[in-house]
C-alpha positions as a Python dict, from the first residue, in 0.01 Angstrom:
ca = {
    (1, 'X'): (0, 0, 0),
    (2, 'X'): (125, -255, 290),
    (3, 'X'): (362, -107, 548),
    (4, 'X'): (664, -294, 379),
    (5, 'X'): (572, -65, 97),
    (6, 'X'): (593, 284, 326),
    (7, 'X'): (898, 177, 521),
    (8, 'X'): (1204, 79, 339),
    (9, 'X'): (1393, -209, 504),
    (10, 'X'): (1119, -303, 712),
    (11, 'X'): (1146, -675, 638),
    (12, 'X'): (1483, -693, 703),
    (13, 'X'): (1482, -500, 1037),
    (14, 'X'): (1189, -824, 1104),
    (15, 'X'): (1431, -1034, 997),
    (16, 'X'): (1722, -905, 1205),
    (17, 'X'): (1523, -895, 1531),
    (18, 'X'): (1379, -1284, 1519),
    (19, 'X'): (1701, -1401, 1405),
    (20, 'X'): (1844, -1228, 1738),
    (21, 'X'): (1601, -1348, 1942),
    (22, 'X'): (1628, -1688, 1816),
    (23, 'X'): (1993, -1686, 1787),
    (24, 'X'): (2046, -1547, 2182),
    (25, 'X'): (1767, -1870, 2271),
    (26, 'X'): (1966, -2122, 2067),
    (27, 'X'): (2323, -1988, 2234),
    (28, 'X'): (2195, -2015, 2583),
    (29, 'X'): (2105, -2338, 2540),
    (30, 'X'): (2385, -2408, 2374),
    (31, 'X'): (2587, -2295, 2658),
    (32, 'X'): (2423, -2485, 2896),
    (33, 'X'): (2441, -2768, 2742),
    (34, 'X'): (2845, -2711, 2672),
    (35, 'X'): (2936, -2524, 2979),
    (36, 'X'): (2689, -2650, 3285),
    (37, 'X'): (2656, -3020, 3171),
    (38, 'X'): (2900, -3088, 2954),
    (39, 'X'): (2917, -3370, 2698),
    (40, 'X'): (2907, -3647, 2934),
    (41, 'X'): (2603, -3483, 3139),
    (42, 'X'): (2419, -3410, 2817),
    (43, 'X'): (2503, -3812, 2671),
    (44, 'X'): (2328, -3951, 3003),
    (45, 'X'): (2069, -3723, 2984),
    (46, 'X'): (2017, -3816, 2565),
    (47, 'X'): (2061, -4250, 2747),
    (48, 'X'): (1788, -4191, 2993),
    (49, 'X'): (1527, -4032, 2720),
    (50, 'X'): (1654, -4330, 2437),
    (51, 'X'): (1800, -4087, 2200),
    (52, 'X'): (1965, -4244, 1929),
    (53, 'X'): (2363, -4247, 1921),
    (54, 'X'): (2330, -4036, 2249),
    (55, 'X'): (2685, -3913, 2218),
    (56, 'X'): (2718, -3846, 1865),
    (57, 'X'): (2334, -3607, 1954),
    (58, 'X'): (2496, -3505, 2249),
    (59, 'X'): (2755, -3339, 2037),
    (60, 'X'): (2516, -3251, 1759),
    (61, 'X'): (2263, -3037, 1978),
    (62, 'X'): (2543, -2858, 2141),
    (63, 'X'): (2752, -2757, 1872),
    (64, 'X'): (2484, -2680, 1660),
    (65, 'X'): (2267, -2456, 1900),
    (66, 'X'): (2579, -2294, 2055),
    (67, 'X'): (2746, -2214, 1703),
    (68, 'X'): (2414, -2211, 1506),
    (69, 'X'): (2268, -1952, 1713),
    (70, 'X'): (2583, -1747, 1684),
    (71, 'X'): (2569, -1770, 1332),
    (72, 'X'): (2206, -1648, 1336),
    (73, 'X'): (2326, -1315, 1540),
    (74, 'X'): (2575, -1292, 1323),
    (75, 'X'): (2378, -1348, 993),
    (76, 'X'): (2615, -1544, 824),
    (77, 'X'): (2576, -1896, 683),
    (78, 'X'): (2187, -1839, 781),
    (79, 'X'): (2036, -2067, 547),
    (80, 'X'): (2284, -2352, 690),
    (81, 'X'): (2262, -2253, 998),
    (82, 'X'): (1902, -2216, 1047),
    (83, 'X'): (1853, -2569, 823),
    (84, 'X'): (2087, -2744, 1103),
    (85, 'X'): (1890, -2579, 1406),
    (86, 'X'): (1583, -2656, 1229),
    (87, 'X'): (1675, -3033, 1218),
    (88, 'X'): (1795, -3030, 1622),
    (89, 'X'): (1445, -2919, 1684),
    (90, 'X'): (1285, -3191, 1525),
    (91, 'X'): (1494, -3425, 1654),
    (92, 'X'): (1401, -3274, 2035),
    (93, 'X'): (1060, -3307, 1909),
    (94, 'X'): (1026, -3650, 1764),
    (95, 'X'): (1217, -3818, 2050),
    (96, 'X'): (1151, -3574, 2337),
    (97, 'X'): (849, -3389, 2360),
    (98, 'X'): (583, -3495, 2085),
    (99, 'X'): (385, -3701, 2361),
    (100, 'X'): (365, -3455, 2579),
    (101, 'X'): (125, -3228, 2438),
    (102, 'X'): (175, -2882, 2355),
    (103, 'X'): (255, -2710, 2700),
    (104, 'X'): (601, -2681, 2784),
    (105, 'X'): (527, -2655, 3163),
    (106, 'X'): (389, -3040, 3065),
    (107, 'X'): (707, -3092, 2881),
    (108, 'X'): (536, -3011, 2583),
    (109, 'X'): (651, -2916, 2202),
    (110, 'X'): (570, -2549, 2230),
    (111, 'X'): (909, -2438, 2258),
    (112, 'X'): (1099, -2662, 1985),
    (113, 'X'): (814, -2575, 1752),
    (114, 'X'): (863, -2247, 1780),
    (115, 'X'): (1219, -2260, 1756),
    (116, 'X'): (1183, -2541, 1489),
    (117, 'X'): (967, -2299, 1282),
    (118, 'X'): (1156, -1970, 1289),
    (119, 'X'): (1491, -2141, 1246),
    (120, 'X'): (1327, -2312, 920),
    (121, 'X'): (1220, -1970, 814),
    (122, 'X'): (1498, -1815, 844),
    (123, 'X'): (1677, -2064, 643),
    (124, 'X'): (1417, -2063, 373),
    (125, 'X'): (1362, -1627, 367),
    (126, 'X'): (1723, -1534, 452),
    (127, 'X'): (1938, -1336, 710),
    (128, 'X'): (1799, -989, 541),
    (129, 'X'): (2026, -676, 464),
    (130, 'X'): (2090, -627, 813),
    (131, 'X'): (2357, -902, 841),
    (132, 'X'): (2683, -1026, 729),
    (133, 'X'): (2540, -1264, 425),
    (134, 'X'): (2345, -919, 341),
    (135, 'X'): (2675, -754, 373),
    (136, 'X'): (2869, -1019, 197),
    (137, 'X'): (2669, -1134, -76),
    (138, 'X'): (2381, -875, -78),
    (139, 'X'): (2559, -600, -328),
    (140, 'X'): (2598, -895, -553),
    (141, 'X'): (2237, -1048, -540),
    (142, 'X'): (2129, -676, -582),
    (143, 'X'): (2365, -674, -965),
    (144, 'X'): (2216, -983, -1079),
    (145, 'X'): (1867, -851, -978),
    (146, 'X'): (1922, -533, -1163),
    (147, 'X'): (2127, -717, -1436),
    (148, 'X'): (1799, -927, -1544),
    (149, 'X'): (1539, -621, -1504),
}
């Protein structure tokens, strides 16, 4: 018998607690991107490391990390939401950090991996009960379930 088994829920409170964590990382930098650089400080930065279409990125990773991780609190649109993120991390790794190693005092890809990995698992397992698509759509998912048993 695993613990999932013994403890009812269990894999949904795991699911609410790394889609916090994640979601609070995501917002901050988000924020900073929005609030302390702003688009224009964020579009040099994207011209100096060769980013593609620096602007239209520039826009991309900030709306996406601030509202994503939002979203990922929330738990709603998760699977969207954590697709999107998932695709900003890449992104940050292919052009950014990939050379770098895996440190991220060395600029390495530690961190967008990471972040890369749980956003792409949340997409793929869910937001869990503990969350407005749980709330929303998780009485229904539970009818079909039963409906087909």
């Amino acid at each position: 018998m695993t613990p999932v088994d013994r403890i009812p829920h269990l894999s949904d409170i795991g699911l609410l607690i790394g889609r916090v964590a994640l979601g609070v990382v995501f917002v901050a930098h988000g924020w900073q991107k929005f609030d302390d650089m702003g688009h224009g400080g964020v579009t040099k930065m994207f011209e100096g490391m060769d980013i593609p279409a620096p602007s239209l990125a520039a826009y991309y990773s900030t709306w996406v990390e601030l509202a994503g991780g939002l979203a990922l609190i929330a738990g709603v649109a998760v699977p969207l939401a954590g697709l999107l993120l998932a695709a900003d991390m890449a992104g940050a790794f292919w052009f950014v950090h990939k050379g770098n190693g895996v440190f991220v005092t060395e600029n390495g890809f530690e961190l967008v991996l990471v972040l890369g990995a749980g956003a792409l698992l949340l997409a793929l397992a869910g937001a869990g009960r503990f969350s407005l698509d749980g709330l929303l759509f998780g009485r229904r998912a539970t009818e079909r379930q039963e409906a087909t048993t």
